[in-house]
N, C-alpha and C positions, 0 to 999 in steps of 0.2 A: 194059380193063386199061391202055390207052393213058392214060384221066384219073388212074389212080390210080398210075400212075407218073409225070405229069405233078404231080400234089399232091406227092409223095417230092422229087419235086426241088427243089420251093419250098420247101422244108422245111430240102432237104439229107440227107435219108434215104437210108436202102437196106432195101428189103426185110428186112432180117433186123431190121434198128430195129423194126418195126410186131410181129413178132413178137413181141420183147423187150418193147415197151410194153404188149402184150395179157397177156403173162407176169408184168409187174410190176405191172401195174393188179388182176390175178386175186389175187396177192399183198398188197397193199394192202386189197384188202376183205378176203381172206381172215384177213390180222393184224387190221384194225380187227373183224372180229366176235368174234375170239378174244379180243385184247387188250379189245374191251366187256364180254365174259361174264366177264374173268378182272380189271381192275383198275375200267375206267370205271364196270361196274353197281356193285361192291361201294363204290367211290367216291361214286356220286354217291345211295349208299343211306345214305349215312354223311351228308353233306349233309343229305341229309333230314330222316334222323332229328336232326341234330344243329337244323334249322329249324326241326321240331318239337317240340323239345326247348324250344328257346329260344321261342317260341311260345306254348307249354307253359305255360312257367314266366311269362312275361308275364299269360296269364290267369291262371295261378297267385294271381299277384304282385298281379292287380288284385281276386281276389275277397278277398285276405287285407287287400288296402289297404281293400276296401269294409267288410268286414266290424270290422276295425280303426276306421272312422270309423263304423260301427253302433255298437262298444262304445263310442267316447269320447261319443260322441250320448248313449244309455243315460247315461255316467258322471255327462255332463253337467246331464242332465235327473234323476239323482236327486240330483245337486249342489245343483241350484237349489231343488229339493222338500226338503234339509236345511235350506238355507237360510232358507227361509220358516217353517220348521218351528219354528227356533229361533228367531227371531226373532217371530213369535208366543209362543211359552212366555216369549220375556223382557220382552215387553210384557202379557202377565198377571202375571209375576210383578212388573212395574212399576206394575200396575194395582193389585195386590191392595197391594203394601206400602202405596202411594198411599191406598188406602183404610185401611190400618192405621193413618199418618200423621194423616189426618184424625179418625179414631174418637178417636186418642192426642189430637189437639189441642183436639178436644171436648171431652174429658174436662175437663185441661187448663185450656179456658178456662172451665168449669164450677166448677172445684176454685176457680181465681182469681175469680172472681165471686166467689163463696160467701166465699170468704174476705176479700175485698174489704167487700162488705158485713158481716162480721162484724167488723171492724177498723172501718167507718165507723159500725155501730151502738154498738160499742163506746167510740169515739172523742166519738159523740155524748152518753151516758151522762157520760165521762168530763166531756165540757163544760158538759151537765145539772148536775155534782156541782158542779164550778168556780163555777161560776155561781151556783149555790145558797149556795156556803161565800164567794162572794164578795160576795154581796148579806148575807148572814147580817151578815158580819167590816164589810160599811157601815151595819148599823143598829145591830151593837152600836156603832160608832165614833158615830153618828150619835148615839144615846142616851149614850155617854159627852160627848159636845159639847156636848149639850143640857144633861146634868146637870151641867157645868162651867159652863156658861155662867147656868144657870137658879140655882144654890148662890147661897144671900144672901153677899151680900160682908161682910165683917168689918172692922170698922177696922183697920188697921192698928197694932199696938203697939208702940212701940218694943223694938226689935230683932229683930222678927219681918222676914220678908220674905215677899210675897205668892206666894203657890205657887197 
């Protein structure tokens, strides 16, 4: 007992202190298990759930974000599958007028031929007749020269003049 009232006095104690410390320490736990069951568990149950919550909502948050870039993907790729779509149909339908174009300009240069040479044969006809009325118009001239020229001259009488 000697040591342990030797300790009190380092201290500054008196026996009835150690009592009082054993009393308040018995007290101390006995509020911290009460004060656990009654604010700390509902507390840090609340934490929890509130962790899990947010947690939660983060996987949440990430399958809705994945799934969100699933559909813009999808959106995407039936974007591009329009795109080619259309773009095909307007290169047939470029293909076909193209080929309309061409049938038209056949035609076209068919009509102009044909009519080309019916204006060249006709042209040549017309030069055939030319030709003819003009050789015709220099033998009659030819024969009138001749028979001017070939006519027995006549003396001349007074007061006539030579025609």
């Amino acid at each position: 007992m000697r040591v342990f009232e030797s300790i009190l006095n380092n201290f500054d104690l008196v026996p009835f202190d150690v009592l009082m410390i054993a009393i308040w320490a018995l007290l101390f736990v006995s509020m911290w298990k009460i004060l656990g069951r009654v604010f700390f568990a509902p507390y840090l149950a609340l934490v929890e759930a509130r962790e899990s919550a947010t947690t939660g909502a983060e996987d949440s948050a990430a399958t809705v974000r994945a799934s969100a870039e699933q559909v813009r993907q999808t959106y995407a790729d039936r974007l591009g599958q329009a795109r080619v779509q259309a773009v095909t149909q307007r290169l047939a339908v470029v293909s076909e007028a193209k080929l309309k174009a061409a049938k038209i300009l056949e035609i076209a240069e068919g009509d102009a031929q044909e009519t080309l040479r019916a204006a060249r044969w006709e042209t040549a006809q017309k030069i055939d007749a030319l030709r003819t009325e003009a050789f015709r118009d220099a033998d009659r001239m030819a024969e009138q020269i001749t028979q001017k020229l070939l006519k027995p001259v006549r003396p001349a009488t007074a007061g006539q003049s030579l025609n």
